[in-house]
N, C-alpha and C positions, 0 to 999 in steps of 0.2 A: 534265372532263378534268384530271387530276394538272397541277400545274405544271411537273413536270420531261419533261410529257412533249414538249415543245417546246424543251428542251435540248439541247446537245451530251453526248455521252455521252465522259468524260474517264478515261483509264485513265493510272497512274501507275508507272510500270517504274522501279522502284527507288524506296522512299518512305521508307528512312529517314535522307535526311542531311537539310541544311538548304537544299538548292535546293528540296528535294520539298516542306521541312514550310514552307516561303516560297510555293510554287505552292498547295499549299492552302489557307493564308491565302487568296490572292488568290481564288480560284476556288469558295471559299466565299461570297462576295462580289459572285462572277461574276452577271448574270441570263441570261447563255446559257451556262453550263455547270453539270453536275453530275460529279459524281466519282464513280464505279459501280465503278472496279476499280485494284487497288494491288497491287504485288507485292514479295517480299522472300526472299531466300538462306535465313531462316531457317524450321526446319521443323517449326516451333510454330506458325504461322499468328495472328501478333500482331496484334492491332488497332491502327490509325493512333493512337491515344489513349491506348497503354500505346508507342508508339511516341517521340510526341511529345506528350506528356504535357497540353501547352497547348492540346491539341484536345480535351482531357476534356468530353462534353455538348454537342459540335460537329457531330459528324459519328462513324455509327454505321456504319464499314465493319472489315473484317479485310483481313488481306493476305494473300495466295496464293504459293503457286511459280509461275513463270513457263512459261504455256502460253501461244502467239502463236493459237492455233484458240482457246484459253477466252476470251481478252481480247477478240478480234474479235465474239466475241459480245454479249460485255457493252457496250463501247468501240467511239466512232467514229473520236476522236484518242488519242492515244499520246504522253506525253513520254516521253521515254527520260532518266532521271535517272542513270545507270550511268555506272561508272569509266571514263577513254580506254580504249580497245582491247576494250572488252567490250560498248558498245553497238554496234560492227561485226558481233557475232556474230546479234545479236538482233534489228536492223532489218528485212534482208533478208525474215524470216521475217513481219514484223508487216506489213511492205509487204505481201509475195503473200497476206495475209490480207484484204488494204481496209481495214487502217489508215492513216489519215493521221497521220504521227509529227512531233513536234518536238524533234528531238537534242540537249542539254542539255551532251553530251560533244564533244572536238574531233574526235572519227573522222571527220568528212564535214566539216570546214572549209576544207583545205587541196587544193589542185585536182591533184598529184601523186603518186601513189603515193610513186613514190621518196625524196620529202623528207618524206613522212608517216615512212618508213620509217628514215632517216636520223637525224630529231628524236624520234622517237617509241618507238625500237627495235625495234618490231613488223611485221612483213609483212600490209600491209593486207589482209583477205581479203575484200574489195569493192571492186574497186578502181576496175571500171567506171562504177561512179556517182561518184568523184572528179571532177569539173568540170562535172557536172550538176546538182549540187546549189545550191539556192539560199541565199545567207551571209544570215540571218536579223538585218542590221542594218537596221530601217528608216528610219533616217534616209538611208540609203545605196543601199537596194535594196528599197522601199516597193511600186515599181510591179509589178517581176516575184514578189511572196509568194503571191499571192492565183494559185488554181490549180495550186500545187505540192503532192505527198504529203509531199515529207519536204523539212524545212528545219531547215540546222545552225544552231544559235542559236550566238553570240558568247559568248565569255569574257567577265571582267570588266577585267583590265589589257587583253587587244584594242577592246573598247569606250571604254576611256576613252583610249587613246592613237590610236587611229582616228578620233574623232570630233571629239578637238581638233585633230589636224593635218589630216584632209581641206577645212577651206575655205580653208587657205593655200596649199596642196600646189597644190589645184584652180585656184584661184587664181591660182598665178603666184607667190604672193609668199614662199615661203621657196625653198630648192634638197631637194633631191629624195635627198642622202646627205649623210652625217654629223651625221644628227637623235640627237641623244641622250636615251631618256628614261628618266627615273628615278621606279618607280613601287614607292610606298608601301601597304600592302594588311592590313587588321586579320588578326588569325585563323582568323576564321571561311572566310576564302578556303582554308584547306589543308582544307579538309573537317572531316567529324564521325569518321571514325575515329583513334583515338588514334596519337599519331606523339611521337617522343620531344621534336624542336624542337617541337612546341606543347602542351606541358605547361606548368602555370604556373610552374613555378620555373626553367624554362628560357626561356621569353620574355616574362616581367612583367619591366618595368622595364628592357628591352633593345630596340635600336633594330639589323637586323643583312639584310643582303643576302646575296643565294642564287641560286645558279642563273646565276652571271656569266658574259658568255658564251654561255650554252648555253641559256638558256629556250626553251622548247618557243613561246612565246607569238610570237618573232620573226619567222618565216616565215609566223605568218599574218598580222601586222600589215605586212609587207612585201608580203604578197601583195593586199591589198584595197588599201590604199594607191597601190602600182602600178594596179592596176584600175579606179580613180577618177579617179585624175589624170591617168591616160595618161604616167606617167615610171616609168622604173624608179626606186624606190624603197627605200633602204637604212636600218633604224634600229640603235643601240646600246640594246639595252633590261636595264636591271637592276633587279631587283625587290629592295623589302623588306619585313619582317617588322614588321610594328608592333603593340605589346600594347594592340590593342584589339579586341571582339567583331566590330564590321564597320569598312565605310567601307572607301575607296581613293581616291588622290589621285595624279596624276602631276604633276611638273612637268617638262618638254619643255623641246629648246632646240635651236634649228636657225638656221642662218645663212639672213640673208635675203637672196635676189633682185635686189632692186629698191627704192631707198630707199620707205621707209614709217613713216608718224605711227602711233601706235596707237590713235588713233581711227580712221584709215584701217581697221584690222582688226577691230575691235573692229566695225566695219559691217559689213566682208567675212564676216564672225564669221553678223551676225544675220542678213543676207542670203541666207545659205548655210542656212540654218534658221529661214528665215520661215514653214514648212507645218510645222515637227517642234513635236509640243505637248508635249516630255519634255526639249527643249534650252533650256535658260538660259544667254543671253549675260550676263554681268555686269560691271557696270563695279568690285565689291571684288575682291579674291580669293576663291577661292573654300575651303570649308571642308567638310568631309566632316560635321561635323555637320548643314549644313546643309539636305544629302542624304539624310540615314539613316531609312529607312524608309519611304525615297520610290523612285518611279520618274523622277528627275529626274537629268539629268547638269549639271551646272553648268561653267562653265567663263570664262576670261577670255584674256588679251597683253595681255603688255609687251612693250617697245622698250626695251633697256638695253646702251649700250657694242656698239653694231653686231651684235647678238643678241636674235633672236628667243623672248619664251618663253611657253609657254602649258602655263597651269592647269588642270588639268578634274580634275573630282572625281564618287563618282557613289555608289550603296550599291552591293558587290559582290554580295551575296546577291538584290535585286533589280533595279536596271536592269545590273546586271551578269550578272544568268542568271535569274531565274524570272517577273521583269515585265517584261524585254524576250522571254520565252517568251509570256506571255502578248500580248502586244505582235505576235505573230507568230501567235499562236492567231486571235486577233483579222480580221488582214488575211487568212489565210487561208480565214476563213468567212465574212467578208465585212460583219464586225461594225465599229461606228466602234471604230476605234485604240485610243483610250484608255479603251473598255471595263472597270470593273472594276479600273482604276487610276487612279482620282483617288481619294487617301486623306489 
């Protein structure tokens, strides 16, 4: 019997930016998956390997237009790599087929229509699965993955500002608004289509924040936050642009509670992520080098001048979206976790 035929059968809905060509890495790698089907807008039907060039002699597939009845056939699971507001059109379909999907976009993160609607400027056209769906962080939500079809996988600034404030929040020991965080994020997070700010001559050598105010990212970092801690919870989040390929870094800062040593937290820290094999408490700071090209979130607190702050760093292309995808393919099928991600 073939090896692959005790594989998952992995179909790729949208494969050419850099979560897709990050997911195949991995899943190359994978021993329970294969990758049978890949799809793309363009109607030349490219192969993954004139696609992403660094798969030349890897893997011999083409890409297709997107049929939810073609993929079904070929495909057991489905990431869905596609822009917000366009993998809403395309789920639905791969659902009523018996795929089991893993949403890579934020279209099913958020459990309202209306503030989908709001942040997003789009009229959800699914909206009934809003708050049914499961937030594909596992450090967070582990127990309910395993037996869901479709789970929205986490951002990379939601991941790393979610994960360093839920064992204070949980905890007790910071307050619950006026968390402020300011989070650092290379290029490679605006995606692989050409945009005029991430041209190099427009951001080498510039350090610059975007989206003040109004990031789409806030509402759902407030909404898992409130979820976990059982408080309603409010954050200030401003992102920026930094001239580097990957990596993200936040650093947080929230008034605390209840007097506390930072080695008090620094425990509360590991304690709270004694089971997660992708969280690193660390007593340095933490560095985005450190992270890149890893499925690891790193993170640390301080105690300084009656302010709380904490560090967390992570790679955005993987535990930021394609190895906490995987990380989700994984509990899903019932595979150990870190399956295919220790590298």
């Amino acid at each position: 019997m073939p090896d692959n035929a005790a594989k998952t059968r992995v179909a790729l809905i949208g494969a050419t930016g850099y979560t897709a060509f990050e997911l195949i890495r991995i899943l190359l790698r994978h021993p329970h998956a294969v990758i049978t089907a890949a799809t793309t807008r363009q109607d030349d039907r490219p192969s993954l390997s004139t696609i992403h060039p660094a798969l030349t002699g890897r893997i011999a597939l083409a890409c297709d237009t997107l049929d939810p009845a073609r993929i079904a056939q070929a495909a057991d699971v489905a990431f869905t790599c596609l822009p917000h507001t366009a993998s809403m059109e395309v789920i639905p379909q791969l659902l009523a087929e018996g795929l089991k999907v893993i949403d890579l976009s934020a279209d099913y993160r958020l459990t309202d229509p209306d503030v989908y609607e709001k942040w997003y400027g789009h009229v959800h056209t699914d909206p009934t699965r809003l708050g049914n769906v499961v937030y594909g962080l596992p450090e967070l939500y582990r127990a309910r993955i395993p037996g869901h079809d479709l789970i929205a996988n986490p951002g990379c600034y939601t991941s790393t500002s979610i994960l360093g404030l839920a064992p204070l929040l949980c905890g007790g020991w910071i307050e619950p608004v006026g968390i402020c965080i300011d989070g650092k994020s290379g290029v490679s997070g605006a995606g692989r289509t050409p945009k005029l700010g991430t041209l190099f001559a427009e951001c080498n050598e510039s350090v610059a924040p975007y989206s003040v105010g109004n990031h789409r990212h806030t509402p759902e970092i407030d909404q898992v936050l409130t979820d976990v801690s059982g408080e309603a919870t409010e954050v200030v989040f401003t992102p920026h642009l930094i001239p580097m390929d990957r990596g993200l870094l936040c650093s947080i800062y929230a008034r605390p509670r209840k007097k506390a040593e930072q080695a008090e937290l620094l425990q509360a820290m590991r304690d709270y992520y004694r089971d997660a094999p992708f969280i690193r408490v660390v007593d340095h700071l933490p560095r985005t080098k450190d992270v890149a090209f890893t499925n690891y979130c790193d993170m640390t607190v301080r105690v300084s001048r009656g302010c709380v702050q904490v560090f967390s760093a992570l790679d955005n292309l993987i535990k930021g979206a394609s190895g906490v995808a995987v990380q989700n393919f994984n509990l899903m099928l019932g595979h150990e976790e870190t399956t295919g991600l220790i590298f």
